[in-house]
The first five atom37 places (N, CA, C, CB, O) and aatype in JSON, in Angstrom:
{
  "aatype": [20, 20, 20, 20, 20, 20, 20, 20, 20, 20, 20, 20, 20, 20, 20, 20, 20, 20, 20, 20, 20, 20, 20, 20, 20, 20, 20, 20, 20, 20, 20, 20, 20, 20, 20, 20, 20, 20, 20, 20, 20, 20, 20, 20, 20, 20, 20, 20, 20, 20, 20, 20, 20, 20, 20, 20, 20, 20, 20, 20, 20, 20, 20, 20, 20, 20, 20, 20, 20, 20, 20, 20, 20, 20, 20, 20, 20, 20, 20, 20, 20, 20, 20, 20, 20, 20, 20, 20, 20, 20, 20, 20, 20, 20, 20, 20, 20, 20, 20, 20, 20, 20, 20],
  "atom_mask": [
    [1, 1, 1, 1, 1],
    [1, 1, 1, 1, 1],
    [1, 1, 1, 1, 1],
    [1, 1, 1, 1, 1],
    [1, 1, 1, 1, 1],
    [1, 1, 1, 1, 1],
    [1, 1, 1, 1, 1],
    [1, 1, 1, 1, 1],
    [1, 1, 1, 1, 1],
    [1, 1, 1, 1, 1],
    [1, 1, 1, 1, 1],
    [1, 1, 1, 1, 1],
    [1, 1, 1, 1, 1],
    [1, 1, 1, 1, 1],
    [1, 1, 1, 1, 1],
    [1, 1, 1, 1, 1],
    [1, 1, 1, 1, 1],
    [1, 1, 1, 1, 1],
    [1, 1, 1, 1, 1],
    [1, 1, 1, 1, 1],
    [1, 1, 1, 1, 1],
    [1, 1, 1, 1, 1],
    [1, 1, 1, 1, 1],
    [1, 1, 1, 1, 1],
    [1, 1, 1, 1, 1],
    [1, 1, 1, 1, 1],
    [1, 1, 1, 1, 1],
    [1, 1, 1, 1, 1],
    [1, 1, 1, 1, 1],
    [1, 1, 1, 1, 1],
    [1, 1, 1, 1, 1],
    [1, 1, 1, 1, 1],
    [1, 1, 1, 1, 1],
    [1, 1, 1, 1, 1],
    [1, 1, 1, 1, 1],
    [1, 1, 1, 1, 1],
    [1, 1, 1, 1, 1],
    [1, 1, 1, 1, 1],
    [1, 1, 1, 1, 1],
    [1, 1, 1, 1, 1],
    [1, 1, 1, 1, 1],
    [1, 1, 1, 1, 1],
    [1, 1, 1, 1, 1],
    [1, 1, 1, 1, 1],
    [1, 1, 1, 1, 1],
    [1, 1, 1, 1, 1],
    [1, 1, 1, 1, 1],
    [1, 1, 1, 1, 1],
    [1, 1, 1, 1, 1],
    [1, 1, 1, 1, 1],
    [1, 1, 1, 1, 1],
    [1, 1, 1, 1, 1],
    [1, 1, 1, 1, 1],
    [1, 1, 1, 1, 1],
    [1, 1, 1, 1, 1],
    [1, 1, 1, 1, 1],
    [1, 1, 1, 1, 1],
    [1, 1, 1, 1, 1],
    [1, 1, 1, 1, 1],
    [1, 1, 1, 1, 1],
    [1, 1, 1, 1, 1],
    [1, 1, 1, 1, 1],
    [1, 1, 1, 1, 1],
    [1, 1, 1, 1, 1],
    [1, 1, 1, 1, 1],
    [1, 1, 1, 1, 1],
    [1, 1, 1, 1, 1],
    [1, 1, 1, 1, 1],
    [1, 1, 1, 1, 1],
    [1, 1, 1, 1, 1],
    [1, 1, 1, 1, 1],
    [1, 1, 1, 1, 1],
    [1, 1, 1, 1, 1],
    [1, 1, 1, 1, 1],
    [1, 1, 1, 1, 1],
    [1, 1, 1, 1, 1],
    [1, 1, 1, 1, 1],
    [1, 1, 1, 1, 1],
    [1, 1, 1, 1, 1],
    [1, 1, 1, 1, 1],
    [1, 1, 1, 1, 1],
    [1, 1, 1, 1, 1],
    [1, 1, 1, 1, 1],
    [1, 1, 1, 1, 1],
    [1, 1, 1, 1, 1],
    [1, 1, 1, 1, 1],
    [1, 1, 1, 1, 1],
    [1, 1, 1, 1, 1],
    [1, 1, 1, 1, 1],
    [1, 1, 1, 1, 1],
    [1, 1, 1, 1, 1],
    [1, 1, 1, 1, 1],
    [1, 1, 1, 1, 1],
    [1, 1, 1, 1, 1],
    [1, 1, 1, 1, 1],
    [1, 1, 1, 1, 1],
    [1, 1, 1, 1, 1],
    [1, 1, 1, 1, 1],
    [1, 1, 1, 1, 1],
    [1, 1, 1, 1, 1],
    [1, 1, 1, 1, 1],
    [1, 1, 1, 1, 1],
    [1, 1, 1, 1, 1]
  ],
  "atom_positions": [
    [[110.0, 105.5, 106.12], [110.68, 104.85, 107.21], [111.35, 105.88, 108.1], [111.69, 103.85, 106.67], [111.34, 105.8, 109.33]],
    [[112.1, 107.1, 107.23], [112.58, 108.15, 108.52], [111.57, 108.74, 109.37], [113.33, 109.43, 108.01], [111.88, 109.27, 110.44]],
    [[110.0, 108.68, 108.85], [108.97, 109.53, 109.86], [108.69, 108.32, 110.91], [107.31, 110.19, 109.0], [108.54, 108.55, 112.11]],
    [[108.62, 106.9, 110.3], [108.23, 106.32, 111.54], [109.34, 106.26, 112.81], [107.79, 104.92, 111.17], [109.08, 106.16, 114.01]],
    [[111.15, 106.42, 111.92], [112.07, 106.61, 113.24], [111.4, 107.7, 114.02], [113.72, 107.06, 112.9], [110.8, 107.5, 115.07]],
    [[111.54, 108.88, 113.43], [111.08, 110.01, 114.07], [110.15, 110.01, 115.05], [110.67, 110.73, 113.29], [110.23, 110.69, 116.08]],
    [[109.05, 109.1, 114.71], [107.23, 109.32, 115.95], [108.12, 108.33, 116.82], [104.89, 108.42, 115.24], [107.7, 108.24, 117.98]],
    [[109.62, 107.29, 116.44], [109.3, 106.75, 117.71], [110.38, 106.75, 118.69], [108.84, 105.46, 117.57], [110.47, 105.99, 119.65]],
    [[111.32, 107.83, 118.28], [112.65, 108.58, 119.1], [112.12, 109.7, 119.16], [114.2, 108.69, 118.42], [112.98, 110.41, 119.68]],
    [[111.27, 110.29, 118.95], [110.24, 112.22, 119.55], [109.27, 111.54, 120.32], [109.08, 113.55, 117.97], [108.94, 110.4, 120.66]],
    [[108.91, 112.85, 120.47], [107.49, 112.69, 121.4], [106.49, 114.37, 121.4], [108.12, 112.22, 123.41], [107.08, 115.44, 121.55]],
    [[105.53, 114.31, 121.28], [104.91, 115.74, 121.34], [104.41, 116.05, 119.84], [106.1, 116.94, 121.88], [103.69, 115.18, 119.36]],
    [[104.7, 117.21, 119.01], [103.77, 117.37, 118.02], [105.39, 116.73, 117.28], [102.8, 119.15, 117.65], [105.64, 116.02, 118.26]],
    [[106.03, 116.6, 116.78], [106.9, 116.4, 116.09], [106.46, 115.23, 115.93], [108.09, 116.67, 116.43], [106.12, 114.9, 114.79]],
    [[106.34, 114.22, 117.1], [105.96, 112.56, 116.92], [104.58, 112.61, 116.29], [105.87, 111.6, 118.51], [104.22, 111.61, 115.66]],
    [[103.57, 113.91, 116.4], [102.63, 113.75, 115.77], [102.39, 113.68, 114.56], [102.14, 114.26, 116.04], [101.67, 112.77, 114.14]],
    [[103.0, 114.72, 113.64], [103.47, 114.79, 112.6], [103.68, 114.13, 111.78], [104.05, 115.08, 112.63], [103.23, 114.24, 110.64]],
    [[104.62, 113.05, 112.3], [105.39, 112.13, 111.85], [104.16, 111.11, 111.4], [106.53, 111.63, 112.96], [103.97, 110.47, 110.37]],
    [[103.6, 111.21, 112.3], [102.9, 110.16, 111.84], [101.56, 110.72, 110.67], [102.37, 109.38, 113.25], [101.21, 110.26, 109.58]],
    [[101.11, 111.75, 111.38], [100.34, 112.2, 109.84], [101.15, 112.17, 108.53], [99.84, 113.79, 109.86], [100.52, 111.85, 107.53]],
    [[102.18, 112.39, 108.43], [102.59, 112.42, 107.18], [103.17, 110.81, 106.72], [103.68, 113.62, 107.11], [103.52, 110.69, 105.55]],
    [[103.25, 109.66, 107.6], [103.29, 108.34, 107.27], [101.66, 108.07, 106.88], [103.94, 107.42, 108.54], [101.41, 106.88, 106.68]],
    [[100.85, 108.73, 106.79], [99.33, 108.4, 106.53], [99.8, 109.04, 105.1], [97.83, 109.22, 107.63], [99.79, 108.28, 104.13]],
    [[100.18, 110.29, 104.92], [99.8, 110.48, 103.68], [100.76, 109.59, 102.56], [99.82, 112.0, 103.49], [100.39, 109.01, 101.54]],
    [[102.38, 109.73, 103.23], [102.76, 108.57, 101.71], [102.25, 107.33, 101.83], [104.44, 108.15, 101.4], [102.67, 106.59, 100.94]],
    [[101.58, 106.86, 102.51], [101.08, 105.49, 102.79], [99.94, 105.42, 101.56], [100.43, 105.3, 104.49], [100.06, 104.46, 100.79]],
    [[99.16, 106.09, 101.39], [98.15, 106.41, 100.91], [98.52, 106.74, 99.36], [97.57, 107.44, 101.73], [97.64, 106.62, 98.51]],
    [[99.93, 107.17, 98.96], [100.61, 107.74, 97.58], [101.13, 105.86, 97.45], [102.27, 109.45, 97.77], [101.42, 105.4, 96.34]],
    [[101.16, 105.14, 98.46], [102.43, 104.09, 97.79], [101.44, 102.99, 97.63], [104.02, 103.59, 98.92], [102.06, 101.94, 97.5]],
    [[100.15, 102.78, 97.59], [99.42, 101.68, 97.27], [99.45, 101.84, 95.84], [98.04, 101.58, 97.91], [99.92, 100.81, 95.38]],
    [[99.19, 102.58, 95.01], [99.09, 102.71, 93.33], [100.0, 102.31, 93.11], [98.95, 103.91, 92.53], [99.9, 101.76, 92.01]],
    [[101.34, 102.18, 93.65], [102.72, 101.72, 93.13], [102.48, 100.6, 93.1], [103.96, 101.96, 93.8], [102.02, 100.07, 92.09]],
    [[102.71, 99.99, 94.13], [102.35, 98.31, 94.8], [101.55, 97.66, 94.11], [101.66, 98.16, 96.19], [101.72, 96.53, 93.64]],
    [[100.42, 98.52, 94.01], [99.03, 97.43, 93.05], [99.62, 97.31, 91.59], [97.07, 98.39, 92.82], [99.29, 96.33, 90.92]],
    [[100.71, 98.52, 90.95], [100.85, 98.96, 89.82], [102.11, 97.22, 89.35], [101.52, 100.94, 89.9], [101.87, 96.42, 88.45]],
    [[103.3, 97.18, 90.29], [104.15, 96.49, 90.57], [103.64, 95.12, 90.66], [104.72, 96.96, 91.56], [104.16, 94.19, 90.05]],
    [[102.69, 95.0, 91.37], [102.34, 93.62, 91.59], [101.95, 93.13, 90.31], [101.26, 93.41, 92.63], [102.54, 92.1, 89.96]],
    [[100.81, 93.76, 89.24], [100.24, 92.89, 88.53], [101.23, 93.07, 87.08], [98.58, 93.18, 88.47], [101.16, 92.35, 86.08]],
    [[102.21, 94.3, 87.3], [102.72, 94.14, 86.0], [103.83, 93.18, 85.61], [103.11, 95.29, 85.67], [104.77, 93.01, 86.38]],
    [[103.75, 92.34, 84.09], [103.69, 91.53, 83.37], [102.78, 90.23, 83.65], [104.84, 91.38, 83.2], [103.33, 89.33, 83.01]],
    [[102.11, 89.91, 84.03], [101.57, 88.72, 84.03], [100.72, 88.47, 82.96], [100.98, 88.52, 85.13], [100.65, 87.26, 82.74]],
    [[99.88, 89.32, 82.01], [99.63, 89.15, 80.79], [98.1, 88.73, 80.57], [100.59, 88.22, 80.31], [97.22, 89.58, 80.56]],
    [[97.83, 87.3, 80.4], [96.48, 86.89, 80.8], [96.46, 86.72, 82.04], [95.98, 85.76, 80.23], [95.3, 86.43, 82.31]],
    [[97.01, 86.73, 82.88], [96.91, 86.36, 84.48], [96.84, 87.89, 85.33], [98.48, 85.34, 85.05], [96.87, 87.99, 86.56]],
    [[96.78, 88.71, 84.62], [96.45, 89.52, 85.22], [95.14, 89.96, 85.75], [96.89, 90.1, 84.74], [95.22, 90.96, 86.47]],
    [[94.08, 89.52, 85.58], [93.07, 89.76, 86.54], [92.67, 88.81, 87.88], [91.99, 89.85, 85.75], [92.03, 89.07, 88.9]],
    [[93.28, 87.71, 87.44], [93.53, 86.96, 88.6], [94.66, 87.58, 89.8], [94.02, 85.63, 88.02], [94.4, 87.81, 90.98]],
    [[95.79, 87.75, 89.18], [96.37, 88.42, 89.98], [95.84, 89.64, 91.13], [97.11, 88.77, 89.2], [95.93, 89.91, 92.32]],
    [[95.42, 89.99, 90.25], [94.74, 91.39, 91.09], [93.78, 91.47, 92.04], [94.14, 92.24, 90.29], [93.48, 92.35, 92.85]],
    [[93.17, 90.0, 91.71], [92.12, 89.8, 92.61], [92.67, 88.94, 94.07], [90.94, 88.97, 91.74], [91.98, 88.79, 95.08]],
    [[93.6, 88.6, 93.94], [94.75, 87.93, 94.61], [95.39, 89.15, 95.42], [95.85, 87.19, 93.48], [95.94, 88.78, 96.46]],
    [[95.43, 90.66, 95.14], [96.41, 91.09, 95.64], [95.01, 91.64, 96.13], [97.77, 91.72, 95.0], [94.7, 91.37, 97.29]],
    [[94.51, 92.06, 95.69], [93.06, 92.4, 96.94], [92.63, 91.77, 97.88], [91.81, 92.45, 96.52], [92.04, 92.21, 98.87]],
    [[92.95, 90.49, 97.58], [92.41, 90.03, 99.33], [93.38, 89.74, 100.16], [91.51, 88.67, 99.51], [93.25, 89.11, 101.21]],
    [[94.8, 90.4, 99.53], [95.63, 90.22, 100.81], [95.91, 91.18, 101.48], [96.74, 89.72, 100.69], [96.85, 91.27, 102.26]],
    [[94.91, 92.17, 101.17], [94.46, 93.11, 102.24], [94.25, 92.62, 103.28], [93.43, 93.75, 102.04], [94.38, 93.19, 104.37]],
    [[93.84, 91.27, 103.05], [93.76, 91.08, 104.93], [95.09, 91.2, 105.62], [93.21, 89.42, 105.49], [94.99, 90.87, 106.8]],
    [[96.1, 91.51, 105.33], [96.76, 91.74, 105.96], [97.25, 93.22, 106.85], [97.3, 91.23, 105.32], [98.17, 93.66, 107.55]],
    [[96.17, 93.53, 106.37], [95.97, 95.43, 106.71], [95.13, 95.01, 107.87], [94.96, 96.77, 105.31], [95.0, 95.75, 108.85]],
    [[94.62, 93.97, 107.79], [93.49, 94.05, 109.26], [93.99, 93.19, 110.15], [91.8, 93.56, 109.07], [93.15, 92.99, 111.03]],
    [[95.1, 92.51, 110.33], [96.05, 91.75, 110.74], [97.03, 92.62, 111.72], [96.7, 91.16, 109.52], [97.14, 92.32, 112.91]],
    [[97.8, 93.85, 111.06], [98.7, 94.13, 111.45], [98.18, 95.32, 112.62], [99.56, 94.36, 110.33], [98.92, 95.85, 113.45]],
    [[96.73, 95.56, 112.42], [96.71, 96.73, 113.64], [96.74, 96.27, 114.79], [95.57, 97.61, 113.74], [97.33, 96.87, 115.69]],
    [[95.85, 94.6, 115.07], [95.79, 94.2, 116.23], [97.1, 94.03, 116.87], [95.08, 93.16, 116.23], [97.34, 94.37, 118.03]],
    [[98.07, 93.41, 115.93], [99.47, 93.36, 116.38], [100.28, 94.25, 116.82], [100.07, 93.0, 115.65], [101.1, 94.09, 117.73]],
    [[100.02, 95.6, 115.97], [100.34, 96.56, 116.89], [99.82, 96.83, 118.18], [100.22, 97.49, 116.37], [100.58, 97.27, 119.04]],
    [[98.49, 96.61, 118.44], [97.87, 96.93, 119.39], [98.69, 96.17, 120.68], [96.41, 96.59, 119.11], [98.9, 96.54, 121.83]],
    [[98.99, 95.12, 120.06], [99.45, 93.88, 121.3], [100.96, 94.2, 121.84], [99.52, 92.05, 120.53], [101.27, 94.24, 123.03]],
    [[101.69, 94.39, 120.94], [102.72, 95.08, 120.86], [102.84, 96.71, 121.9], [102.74, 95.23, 119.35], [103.82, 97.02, 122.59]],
    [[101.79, 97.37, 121.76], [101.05, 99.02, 122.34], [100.9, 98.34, 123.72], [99.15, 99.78, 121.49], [101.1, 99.13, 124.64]],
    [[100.67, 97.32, 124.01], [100.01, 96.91, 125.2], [100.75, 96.32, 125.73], [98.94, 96.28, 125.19], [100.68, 96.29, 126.96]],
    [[101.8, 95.57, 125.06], [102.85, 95.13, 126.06], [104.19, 96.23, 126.06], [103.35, 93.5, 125.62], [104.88, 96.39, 127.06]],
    [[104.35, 96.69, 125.23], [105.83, 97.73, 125.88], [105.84, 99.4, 125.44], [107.56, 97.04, 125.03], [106.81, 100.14, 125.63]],
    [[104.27, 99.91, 124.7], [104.17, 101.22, 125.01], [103.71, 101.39, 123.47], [105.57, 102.05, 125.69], [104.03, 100.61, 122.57]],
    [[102.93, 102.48, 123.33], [102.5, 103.15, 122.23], [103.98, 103.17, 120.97], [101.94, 104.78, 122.88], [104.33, 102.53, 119.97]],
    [[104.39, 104.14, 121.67], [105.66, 104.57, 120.91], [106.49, 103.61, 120.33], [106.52, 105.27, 121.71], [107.01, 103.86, 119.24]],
    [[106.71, 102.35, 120.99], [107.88, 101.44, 120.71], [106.77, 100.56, 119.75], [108.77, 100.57, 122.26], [107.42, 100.3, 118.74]],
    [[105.7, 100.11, 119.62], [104.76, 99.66, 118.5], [104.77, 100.06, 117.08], [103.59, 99.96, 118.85], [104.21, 99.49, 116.15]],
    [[105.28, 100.81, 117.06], [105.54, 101.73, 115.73], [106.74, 100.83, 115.12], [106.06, 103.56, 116.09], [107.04, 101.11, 113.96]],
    [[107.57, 99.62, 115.85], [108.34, 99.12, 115.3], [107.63, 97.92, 114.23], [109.22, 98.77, 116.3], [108.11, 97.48, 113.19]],
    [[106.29, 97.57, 114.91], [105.45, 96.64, 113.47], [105.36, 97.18, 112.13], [103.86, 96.39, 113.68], [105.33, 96.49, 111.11]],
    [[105.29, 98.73, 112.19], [104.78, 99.34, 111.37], [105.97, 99.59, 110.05], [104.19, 100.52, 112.11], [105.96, 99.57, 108.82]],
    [[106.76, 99.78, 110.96], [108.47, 99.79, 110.55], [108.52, 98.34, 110.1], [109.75, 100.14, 112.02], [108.56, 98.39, 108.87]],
    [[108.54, 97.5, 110.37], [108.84, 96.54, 109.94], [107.84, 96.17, 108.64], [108.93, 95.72, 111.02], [108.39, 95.72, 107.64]],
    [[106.73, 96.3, 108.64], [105.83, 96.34, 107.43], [106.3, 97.44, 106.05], [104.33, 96.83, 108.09], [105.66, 97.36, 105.0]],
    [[107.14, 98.16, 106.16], [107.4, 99.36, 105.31], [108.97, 99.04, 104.91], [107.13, 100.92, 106.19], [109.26, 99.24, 103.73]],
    [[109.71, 98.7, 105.54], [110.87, 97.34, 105.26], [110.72, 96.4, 104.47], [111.14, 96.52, 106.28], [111.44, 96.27, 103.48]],
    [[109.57, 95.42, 104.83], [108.93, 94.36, 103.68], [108.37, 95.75, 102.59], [107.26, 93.04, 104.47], [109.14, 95.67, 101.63]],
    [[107.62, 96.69, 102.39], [107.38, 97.06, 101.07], [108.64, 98.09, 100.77], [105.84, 97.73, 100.89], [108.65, 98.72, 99.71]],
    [[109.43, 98.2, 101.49], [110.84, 98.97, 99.7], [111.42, 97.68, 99.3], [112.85, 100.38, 100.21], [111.8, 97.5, 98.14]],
    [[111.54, 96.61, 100.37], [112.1, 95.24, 99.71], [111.61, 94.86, 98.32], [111.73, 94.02, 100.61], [112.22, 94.61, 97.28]],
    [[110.39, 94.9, 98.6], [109.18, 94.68, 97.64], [109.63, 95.39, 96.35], [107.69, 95.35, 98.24], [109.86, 94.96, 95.22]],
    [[109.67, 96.77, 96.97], [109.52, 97.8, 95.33], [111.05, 97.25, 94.84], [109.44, 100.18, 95.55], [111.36, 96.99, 93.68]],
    [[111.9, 97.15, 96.03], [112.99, 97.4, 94.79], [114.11, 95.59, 94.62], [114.34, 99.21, 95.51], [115.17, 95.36, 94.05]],
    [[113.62, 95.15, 95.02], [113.6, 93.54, 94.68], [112.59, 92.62, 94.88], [114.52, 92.91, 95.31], [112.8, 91.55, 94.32]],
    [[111.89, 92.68, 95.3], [111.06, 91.45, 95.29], [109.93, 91.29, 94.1], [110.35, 91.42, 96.66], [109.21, 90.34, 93.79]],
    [[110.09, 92.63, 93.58], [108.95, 92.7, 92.46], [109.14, 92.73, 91.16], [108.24, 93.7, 92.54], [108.38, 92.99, 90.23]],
    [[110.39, 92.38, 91.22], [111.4, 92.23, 89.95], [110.83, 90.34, 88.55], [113.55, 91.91, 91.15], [110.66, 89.12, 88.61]],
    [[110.82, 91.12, 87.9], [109.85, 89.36, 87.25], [111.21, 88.52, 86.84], [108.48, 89.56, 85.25], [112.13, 89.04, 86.22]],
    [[111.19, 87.17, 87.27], [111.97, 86.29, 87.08], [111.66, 85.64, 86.18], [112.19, 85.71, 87.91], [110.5, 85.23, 86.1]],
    [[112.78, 85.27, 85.04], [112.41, 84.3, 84.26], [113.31, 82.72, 84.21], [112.41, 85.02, 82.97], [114.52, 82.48, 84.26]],
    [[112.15, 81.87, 84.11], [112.92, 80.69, 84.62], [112.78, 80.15, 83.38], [112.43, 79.8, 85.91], [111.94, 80.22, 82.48]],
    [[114.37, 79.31, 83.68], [114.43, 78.13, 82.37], [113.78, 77.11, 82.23], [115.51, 77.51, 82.17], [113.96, 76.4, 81.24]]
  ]
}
């Protein structure tokens, strides 16, 4: 989340940067996520998983939105979808993926 502030208060190679290196932890934090999502479910775990694979579509969702976003108020300020997608996943890692047990 500090590289995407960075690409979108810079500009030049610094903003470039920023964003190559949001490619690479991006790329380190799916094993977590997939790891998080299916653990405890037990027998339901291959269902699960197959569940969290197709909500990949939401990876093909969010570029156009950026795009629309790119197109109405600038490259740079679009980077706030992206931000906002990376918000929903530390939520994720560090509460939402927490297993509840109900009475």
């Amino acid at each position: 989340m500090i590289l995407l502030l960075i690409a979108f208060f810079t500009k030049g190679q610094v903003a470039m940067w920023s964003i190559i290196g949001i490619g690479l932890f991006a790329s380190i934090m799916w094993s977590n996520i997939f790891t998080l999502a299916i653990r405890g479910l037990g027998k339901y775990t291959s269902q699960g998983s197959s569940l969290l694979i197709m909500a990949i579509l939401g990876a093909a969702l969010i570029p156009p939105l950026q795009g629309l976003v790119a197109d109405t108020f600038g490259v740079q300020q679009s980077f706030i979808v992206i931000l906002a997608c990376h918000i929903f996943v530390a939520w994720y890692g560090f509460k939402g993926s927490k297993i509840v047990k109900h009475a």
